[in-house]
N, C-alpha and C positions, 0 to 999 in steps of 0.2 A: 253133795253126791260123793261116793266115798269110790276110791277106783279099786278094780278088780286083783284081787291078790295074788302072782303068780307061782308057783313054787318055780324053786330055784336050783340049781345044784349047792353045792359045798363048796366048790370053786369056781369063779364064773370067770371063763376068760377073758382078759382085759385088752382094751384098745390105746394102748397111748396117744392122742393127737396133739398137737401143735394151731397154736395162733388160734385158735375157736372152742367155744362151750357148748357142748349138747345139753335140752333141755327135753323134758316131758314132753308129749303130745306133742311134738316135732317131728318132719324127717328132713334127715339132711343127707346130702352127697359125699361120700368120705374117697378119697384117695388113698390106698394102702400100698406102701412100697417097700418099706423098710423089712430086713428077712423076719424077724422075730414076728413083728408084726403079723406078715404075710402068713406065716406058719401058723398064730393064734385064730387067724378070720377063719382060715381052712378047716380047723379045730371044733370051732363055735358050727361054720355053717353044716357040718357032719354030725353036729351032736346038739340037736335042738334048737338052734339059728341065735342063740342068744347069746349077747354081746354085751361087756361094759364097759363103754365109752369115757375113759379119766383124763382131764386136762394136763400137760406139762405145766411145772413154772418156770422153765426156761425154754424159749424153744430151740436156742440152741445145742441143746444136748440132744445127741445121734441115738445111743441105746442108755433112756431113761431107765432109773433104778427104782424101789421103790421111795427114796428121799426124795426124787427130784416130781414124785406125781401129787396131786391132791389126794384128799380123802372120801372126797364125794364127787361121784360120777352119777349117771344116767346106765339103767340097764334100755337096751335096744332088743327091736328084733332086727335081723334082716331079711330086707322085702326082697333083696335085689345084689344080684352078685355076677359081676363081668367080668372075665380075665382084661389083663392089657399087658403093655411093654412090660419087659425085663420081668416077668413073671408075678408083677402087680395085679392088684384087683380093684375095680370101682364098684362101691356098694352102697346102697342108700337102707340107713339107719333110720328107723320109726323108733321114736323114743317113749317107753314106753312108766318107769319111776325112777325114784332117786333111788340112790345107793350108797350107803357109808361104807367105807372100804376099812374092817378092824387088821388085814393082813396081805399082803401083797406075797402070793407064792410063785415062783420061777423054777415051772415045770422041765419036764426034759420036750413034750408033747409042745404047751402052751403056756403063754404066763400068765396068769390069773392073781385072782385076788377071792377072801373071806370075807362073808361081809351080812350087813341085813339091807333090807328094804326098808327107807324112810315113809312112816306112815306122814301122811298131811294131816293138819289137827281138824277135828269137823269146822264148819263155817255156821258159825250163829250169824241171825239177820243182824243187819248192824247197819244203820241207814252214811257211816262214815266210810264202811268199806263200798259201799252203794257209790257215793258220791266220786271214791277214789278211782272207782273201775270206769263211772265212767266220764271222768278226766280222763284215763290211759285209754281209752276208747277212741277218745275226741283227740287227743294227740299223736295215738295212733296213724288214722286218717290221716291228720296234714301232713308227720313224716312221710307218709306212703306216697303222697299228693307232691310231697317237694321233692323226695328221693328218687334216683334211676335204681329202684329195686325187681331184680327178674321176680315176674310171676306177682305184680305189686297188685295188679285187679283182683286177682283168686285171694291173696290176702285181707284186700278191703270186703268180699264178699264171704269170709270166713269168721271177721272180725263178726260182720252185722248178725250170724248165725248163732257166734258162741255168747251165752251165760252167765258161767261159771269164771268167778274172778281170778281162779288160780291158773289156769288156760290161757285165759287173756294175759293174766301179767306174764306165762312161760313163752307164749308166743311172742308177745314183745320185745323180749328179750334174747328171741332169736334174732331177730329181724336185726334189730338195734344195735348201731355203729358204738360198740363199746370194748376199752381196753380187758383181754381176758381176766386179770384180778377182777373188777368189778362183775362179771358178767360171771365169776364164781361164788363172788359173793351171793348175786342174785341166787344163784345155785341153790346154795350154803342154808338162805332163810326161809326155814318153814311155815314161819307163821304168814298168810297171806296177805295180811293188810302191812305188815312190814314191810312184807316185797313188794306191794303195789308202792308206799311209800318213796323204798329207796328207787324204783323204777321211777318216777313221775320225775321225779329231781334228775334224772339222766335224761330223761328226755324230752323234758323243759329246755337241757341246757344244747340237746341235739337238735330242738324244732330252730331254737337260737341261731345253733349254726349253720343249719340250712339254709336259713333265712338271708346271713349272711351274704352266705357263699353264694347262693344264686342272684340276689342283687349283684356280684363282682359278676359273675359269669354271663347277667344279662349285659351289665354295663362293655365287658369285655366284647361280647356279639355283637352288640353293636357298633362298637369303633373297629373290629375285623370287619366287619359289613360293609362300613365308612371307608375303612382301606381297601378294601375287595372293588367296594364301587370306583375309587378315586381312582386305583390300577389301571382296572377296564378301559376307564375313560381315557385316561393317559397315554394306553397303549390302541384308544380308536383314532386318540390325537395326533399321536407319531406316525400312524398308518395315514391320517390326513396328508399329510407335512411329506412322507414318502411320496403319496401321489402327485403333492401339487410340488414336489421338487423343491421344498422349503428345507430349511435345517430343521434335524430332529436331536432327540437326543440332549440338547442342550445343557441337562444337570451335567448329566452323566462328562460332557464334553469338557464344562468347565471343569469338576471335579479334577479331572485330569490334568489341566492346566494348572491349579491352584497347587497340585503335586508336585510338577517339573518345574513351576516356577520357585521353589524352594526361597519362598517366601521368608520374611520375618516370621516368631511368632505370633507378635502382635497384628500383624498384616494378614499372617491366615486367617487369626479366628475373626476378622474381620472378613474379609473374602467368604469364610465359610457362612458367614451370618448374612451378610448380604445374597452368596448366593441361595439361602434357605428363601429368603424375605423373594428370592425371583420365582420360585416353585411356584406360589403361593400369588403373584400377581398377574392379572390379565395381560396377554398380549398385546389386546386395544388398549392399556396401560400408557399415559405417557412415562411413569415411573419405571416400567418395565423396560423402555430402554436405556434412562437414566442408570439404572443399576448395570446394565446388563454393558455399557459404552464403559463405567467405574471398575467392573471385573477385569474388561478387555485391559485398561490404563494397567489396572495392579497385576496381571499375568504377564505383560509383555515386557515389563523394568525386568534391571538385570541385578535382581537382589543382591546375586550372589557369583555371576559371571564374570572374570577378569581376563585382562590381554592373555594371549598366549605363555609368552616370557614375564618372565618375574621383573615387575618396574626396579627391581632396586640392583638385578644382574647386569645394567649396562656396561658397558666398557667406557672407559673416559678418550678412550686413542679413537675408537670407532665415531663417538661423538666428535671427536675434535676433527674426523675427515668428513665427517657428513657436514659439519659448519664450513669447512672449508671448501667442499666441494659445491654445495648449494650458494656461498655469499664469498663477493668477492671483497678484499679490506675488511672495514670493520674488525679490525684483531683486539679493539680495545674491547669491545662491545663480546668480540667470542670469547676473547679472555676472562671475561668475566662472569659467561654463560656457563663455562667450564668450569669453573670457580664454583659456581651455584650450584651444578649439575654434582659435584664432586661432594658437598658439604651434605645434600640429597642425599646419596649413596651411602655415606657413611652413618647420617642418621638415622634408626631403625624406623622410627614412631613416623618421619614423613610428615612432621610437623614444622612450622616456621615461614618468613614472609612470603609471599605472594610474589610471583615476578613479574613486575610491571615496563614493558617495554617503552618508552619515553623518545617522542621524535617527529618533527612534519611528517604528513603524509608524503606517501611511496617509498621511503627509505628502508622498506623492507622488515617491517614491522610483525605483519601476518605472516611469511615465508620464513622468517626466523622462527616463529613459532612452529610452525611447520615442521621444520627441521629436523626443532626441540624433541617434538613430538615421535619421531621417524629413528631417533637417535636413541630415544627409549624403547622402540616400541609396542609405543601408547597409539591408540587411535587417536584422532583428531576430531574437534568439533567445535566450531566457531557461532557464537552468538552476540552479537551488536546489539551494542546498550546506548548507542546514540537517537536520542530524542525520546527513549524510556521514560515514562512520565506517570504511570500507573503501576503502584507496589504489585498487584495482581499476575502482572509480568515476571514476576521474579517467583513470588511466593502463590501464582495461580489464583484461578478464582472458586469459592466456594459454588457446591454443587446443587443450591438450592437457586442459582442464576440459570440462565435458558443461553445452551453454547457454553455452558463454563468446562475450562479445558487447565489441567496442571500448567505450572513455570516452563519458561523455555530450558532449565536447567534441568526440567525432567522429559521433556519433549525431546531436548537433544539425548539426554541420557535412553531414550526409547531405541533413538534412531541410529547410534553408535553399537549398542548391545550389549556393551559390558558398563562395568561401574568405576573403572579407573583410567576413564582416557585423559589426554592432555584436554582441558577446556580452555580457550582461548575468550576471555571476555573482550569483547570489539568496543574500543571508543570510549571506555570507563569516564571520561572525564567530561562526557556530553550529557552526562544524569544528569534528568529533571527531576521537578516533584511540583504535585498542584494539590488538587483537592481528592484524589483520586488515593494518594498515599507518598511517601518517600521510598521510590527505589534504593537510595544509596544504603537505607537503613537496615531493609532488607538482606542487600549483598555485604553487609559487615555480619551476618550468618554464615553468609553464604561460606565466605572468607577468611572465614574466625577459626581457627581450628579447635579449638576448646567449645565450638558450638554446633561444627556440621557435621559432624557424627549423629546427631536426632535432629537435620533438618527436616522441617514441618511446613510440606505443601499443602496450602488450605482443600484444595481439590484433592488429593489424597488422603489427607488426616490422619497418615500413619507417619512415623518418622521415616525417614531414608537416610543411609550413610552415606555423605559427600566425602568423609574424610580420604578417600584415596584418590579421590580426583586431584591430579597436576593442573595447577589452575596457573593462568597467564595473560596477564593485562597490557594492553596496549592505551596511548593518551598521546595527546599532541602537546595539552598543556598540562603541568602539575597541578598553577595554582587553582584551576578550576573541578578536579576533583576534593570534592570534598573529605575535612581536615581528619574524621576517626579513620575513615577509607583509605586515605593516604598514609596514615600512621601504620595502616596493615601490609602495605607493601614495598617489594625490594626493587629501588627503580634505578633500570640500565638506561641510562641516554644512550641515542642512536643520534646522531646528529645528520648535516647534509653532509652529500657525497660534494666532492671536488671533481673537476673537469675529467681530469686522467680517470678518477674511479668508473663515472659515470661512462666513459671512453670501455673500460672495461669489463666492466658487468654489463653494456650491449654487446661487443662482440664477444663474450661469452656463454651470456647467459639469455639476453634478451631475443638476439637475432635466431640463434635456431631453437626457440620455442616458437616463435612466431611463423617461422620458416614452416615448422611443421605443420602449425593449428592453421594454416593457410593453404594446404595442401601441396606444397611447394615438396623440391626435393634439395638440399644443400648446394647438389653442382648445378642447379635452374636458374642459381640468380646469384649475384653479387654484389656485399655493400663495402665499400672501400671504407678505410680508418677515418681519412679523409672527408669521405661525404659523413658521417657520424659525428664529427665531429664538426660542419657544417649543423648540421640537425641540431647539435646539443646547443651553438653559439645565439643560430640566427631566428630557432622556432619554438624556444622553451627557456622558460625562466623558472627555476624549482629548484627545492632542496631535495627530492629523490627522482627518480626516474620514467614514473606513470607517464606523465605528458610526454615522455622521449620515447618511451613505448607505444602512446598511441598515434604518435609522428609516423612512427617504423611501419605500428600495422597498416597504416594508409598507404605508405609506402608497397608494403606488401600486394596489398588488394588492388593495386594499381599493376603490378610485375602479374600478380593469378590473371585478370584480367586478359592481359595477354597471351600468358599459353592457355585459356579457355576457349579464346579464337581459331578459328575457321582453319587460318596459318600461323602455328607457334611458334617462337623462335626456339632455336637450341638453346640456350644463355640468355639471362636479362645482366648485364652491368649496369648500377645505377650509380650516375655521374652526376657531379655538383651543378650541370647546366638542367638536368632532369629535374631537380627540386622543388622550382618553382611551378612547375607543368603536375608534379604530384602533388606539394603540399600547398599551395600560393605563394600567396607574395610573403618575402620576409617580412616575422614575427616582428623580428627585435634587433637593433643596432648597437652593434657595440658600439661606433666612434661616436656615440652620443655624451659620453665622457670626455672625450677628446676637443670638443667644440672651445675655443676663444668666448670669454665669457669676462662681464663688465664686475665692476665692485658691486660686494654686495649677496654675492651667491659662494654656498660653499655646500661638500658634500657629507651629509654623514651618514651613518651604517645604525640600523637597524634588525632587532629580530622579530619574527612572526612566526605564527604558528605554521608557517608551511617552509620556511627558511629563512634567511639573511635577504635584505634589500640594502637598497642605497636610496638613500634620501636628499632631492635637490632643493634647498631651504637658500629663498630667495626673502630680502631685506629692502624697501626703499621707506624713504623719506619723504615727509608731506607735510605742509604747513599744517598748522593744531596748535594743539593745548596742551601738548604732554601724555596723550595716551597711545595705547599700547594695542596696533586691533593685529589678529589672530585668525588667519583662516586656512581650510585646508582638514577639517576632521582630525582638529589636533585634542586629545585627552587633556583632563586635569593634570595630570600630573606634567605634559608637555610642557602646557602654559607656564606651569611654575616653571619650568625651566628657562623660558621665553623671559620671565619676567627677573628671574635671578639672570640672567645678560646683561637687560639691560640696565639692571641697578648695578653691574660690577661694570660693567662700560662706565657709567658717570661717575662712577665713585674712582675709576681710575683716572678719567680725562679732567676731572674734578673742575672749576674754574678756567682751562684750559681748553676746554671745548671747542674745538670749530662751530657749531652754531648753539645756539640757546634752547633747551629742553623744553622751557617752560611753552615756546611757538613751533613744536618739531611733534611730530606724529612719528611712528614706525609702525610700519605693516609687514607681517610677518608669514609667508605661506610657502605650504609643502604642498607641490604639485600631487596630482592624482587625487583630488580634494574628495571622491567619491568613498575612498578608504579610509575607515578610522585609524586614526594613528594616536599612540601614548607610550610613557614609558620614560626614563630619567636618561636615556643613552644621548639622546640627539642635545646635548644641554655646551657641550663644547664645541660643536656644529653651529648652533647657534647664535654663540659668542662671536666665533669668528665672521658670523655673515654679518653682523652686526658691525664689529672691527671693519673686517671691509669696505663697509658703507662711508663708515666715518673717515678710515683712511684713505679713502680713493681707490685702494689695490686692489687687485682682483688675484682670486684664489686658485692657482693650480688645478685643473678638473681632473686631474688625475691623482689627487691628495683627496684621500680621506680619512673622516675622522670620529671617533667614539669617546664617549665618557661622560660622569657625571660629573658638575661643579656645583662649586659652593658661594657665597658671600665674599670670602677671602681669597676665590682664586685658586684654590687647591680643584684636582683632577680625581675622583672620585671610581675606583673600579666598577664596572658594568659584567652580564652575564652575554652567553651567545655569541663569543670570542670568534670559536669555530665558522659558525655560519654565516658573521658580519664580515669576515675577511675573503671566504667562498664567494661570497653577495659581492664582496668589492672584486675580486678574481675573475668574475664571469665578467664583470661589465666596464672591464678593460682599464682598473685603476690600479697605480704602480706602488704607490706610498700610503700607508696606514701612520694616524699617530694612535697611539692606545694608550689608553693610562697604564702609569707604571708596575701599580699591584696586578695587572695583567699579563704581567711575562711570563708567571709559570700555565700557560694556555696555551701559548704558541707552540707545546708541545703535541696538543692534538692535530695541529694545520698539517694537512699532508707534505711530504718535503717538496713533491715538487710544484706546488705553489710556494713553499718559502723560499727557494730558490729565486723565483722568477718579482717576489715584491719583497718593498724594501719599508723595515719596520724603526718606530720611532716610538721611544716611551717613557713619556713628560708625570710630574708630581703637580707641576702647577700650569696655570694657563700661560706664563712668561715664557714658559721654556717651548712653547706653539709658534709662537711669533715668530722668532728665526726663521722655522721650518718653511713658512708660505709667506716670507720677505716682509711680515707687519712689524710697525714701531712695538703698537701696543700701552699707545698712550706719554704723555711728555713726561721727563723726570726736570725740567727746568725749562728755564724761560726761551732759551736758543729751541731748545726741540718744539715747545709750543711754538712757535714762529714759524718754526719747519712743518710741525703738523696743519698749522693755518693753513698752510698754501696748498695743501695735501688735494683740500675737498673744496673746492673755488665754487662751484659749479650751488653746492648746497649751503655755503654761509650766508648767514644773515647778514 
């Protein structure tokens, strides 16, 4: 079918557009703004409504030339012409043939162009152009069918109306999501089975995309749905949890927290993932609290929170009055704290040994810590590693346990707040270990400075920085902390206090704490030097003060008592005849040293883990065979000592013997048999009890005596100088022998016990004898005669 031939003018005014191709048998909506523009539609609709429509090839150019237009347009009528803004027009174009533009003229009136009308070449049957139309039919449709195109039903029922192949292909080509080169190309090709051609292949490759994109757009609607749904819920959820006055909110809660707690990295993206994993699980969850208990642990640590003051701006003068005003004595002990405190200060990194405080209990062990602690100000936090016996303790338990809860070194790190307080480890030297795990192994992390900077709490599983915690250990005994653990720390002996001290750290320090925590008021009650020093003699036996302190609170609770009554007195004085009405009867006797005592028995000094004692090591003889019996919870190592005596006794009295070995027994026992006793000290104690035996004499009970011996007689130095002389101080004995390598110790004795006992100190056991009036064995035949007669009573 051949279309209608229009005449035309000579110049046919031209429409430049942008971004779109008009085609035949189209109409389309045009927007006109531009002035030139404006002025040519005005032109055309005055002067026979015809219009020719020519594509830009750039749309950015404002006043197209004619370089910048094609050369084939569409002539139009127009149907339809509306003013709008800024003296614009909206007009819909009926496209009516092609047009080859031979000249582009730029009127004064309008811009136009000369040109012809492109004839289309007739359409012979042709069963290929049949098959191509209606392919572009059929593809048509489904674009129409997957596209949001206005007016997309009128086109499907337009389609079903038209024919004519060349119609079909121009209105497809309307329709058809194509860049304008291609969509001028279509323009451009007259021949129609070419253009059906190159149209099929464009929208083959448009039905493609369609295809695509509404798959992503279905898939997209739906997880917005999924979200839409999951909102709702969440937000009928939190309106639940409003009513029944539950907590809401919770993401949103934590979020917050995992913010302010200013986490590690590696601890947030943890936190953040756990708390993704809590969105996502049920309430009725037992896992839901498990995470939800895990978040609480990692927001509440103080990642990143420290003391107030800078741990390293201490003052060394303000530390040296805080020790001095909290501990009375001890100067060797603070001199040395001061020392540590000082060597701290100057080093930046706050690396190096551990400080391990070393001493019986009470001697003020924890309160120096204290101090420590108060002198930096560092917080404080004490945790007791006595009878620890499960690694899990230290390093927590994993969260796959029921109850599992991090170390006490992050428990206490919770309850402090920040991450560099003073940590006081209690008792270090009473670590266990079974099947459970090795604590010690543990706290050699803990400990290690090259290792606690990423210490790794199984219950956390993120690292934590230990490294600025002041850490500080206390132990009664060395050798029972284990040997890497001791190799990591700086150990301050604290040894026992002496009579005087303990005299003074109660009326300083002990009496008006108690005073107070009693409810008492300073001028309500009165404890004379006197009666305290009663308390210290007759009702406590110790190397530090606890038992004299809970003498005192008895004391106390006995004075509240009375002004609690009905009629209180103004004043309690407590007097040395009260004592026994408040605490009972006397503990302990001193003249128990003092006692007349037969051959045979002699005293010697001892240390323990709670202080100095004194040891009554009593010797008799009994018909036998020559053996050696031993009673009284004496250690191996005693016995040896027991038995090197009595080989250096015979080997001295040699053939000279008062009676014959081979028919003589010795029984050898240290009273308070319930106590295990060991140790190399009591080895010249023994000697002499032995001597006494054989010599008839009896030993001085206010001599006593220390040291280890040998085969040969030599006096062998011992440790616990301090405490063995304190131990002989309280319990009322005047004369000390010591071995000689011991004299530089006596510098720790406070002076006024040196004053008051009198010191002796031998290289061998001969130089003993003098001291407690023994032979010491015959050097010839007259002295044996004389030692015969010594022991009547026991020769054979």
């Amino acid at each position: 079918m051949t279309k209608r031939v229009i005449e035309i003018p000579d110049i046919v005014p031209v429409l430049p557009v942008r971004n779109t191709v008009l085609f035949p048998n189209a109409a389309v909506p045009l927007i006109v703004g531009r002035p030139r523009s404006v002025q040519t539609v005005r032109y055309a609709n005055d002067n026979g409504q015809l219009l020719l429509v020519v594509s830009q090839k750039e749309a950015s150019v404002e006043e197209p030339a004619a370089k910048d237009l094609y050369q084939t347009g569409v002539v139009c009528l127009i149907s339809k012409l509306n003013p709008v803004e800024n003296d614009g027009f909206q007009l819909i174009a009926n496209g009516l043939f092609r047009f080859t533009v031979s000249e582009f003229v730029d009127g004064p009136a309008f811009f136009g162009a000369r040109g012809m009308q492109i004839q289309e070449t007739p359409l012979i049957p042709s069963p290929r152009r049949d098959t191509l139309t209606q392919e572009v039919k059929g593809l048509a449709k489904a674009i129409l069918s997957m596209a949001s195109i206005p007016g997309g039903d009128a086109l499907l029922k337009l389609f079903q109306q038209l024919d004519e192949s060349g119609q079909i292909a121009d209105l497809c080509a309307t329709f058809l999501s194509m860049p304008v080169p291609l969509k001028q190309e279509l323009l451009e090709t007259i021949d129609v089975e070419q253009r059906l051609e190159k149209l099929l292949s464009q929208m083959i490759r448009e039905r493609d995309r369609l295809q695509l994109h509404n798959e992503i757009q279905t898939k997209m609607m739906e997880r917005i749905s999924k979200d839409q749904r999951d909102h709702l819920l969440r937000e009928q959820l939190r309106t639940i949890h409003d009513e029944l006055g539950d907590e809401s909110n919770i993401n949103e809660d934590f979020t917050k927290k995992i913010e302010e707690a200013q986490l590690s990295p590696e601890a947030k993206k943890v936190a953040t993932d756990e708390l993704s994993r809590l969105a996502v699980v049920p309430r009725s969850s037992p896992e839901y609290h498990v995470i939800r208990t895990y978040l609480d642990w990692l927001c509440a640590l103080p990642w990143e929170k420290r003391s107030a003051g800078d741990p390293k701006d201490f003052k060394l003068e303000e530390a040296r009055r805080i020790l001095d005003e909290d501990h009375f004595g001890l100067d060797k002990v603070k001199a040395r704290v001061i020392q540590f405190l000082a060597v701290r200060k100057l080093k930046k990194d706050l690396k190096g040994p551990i400080l391990c405080l070393l001493g019986p209990p009470g001697v003020g062990k924890t309160s120096m810590a204290k101090s420590i602690a108060r002198a930096l100000g560092r917080s404080f936090m004490r945790t007791s590693l006595g009878g620890v016996r499960d690694e899990a303790e230290i390093r927590g338990h994993r969260r796959t346990y029921i109850g599992a809860l991090p170390g006490r070194l992050i428990q206490n790190l919770k309850r402090t707040g920040v991450k560099d307080p003073l940590l006081l480890l209690d008792e270090i030297d009473k670590v266990g270990s079974d099947f459970r795990g090795d604590p010690a192994s543990a706290l050699l992390e803990v400990l290690d400075p090259e290792q606690n900077h990423n210490f790794l709490d199984h219950y956390l599983d993120v690292p934590f920085d230990l490294s600025e915690i002041f850490f500080v250990t206390t132990a009664n005994v060395a050798e029972t902390i284990p040997g890497p653990l001791r190799d990591r720390l700086e150990i301050i002996e604290m040894s026992s206090y002496s009579r005087y001290e303990k005299l003074e750290i109660t009326t300083r320090h002990i009496i008006p704490r108690l005073v107070e925590d009693h409810g008492l008021k300073a001028e309500q009650i009165e404890i004379s030097r006197p009666v305290v020093e009663l308390i210290i003699d007759h009702y406590t036996r110790e190397a530090g003060v606890r038992n004299l302190s809970r003498e005192l609170s008895q004391v106390c609770r006995a004075v509240a008592e009375k002004f609690a009554s009905e009629n209180p007195p103004e004043k309690v004085e407590v007097k040395a005849a009260d004592l026994e009405e408040m605490l009972g009867p006397q503990k302990f006797f001193m003249e128990e040293t003092a006692e007349k005592r037969g051959p045979g028995i002699s005293t010697g000094l001892a240390w323990t883990p709670v202080g100095g004692e004194i040891l009554h090591i009593e010797v008799s003889r009994l018909d036998g065979r020559g053996q050696l019996v031993m009673t009284g919870q004496l250690g191996d190592v005693m016995k040896e000592s027991a038995q090197i005596g009595l080989s250096l006794l015979r080997s001295t009295w040699g053939k000279n013997f008062p009676f014959r070995f081979d028919r003589s027994d010795f029984h050898i026992h240290v009273p308070a048999g319930a106590i295990p006793k060991d140790g190399p000290s009591a080895g010249v104690a023994l000697f002499l009890a032995l001597e006494s035996l054989v010599e008839g004499k009896s030993i001085d009970p206010k001599f006593a005596c220390t040291g280890e011996i040998t085969l040969q007689g030599h006096v062998l130095p011992v440790g616990g100088i301090k405490e063995k002389v304190l131990a002989a101080h309280r319990s009322g004995i005047t004369t000390v022998c010591l071995p000689d390598r011991n004299r530089k110790d006596i510098v720790e004795i406070p002076p006024e016990v040196q004053k008051v006992m009198k010191f002796h100190f031998v290289k061998t056991i001969r130089e003993v004898f003098p001291l407690v009036g023994l032979v010491g064995g015959p050097i010839d035949p007259l002295a044996a005669a004389q030692a015969a007669t010594l022991a009547p009573a026991i020769k054979n």
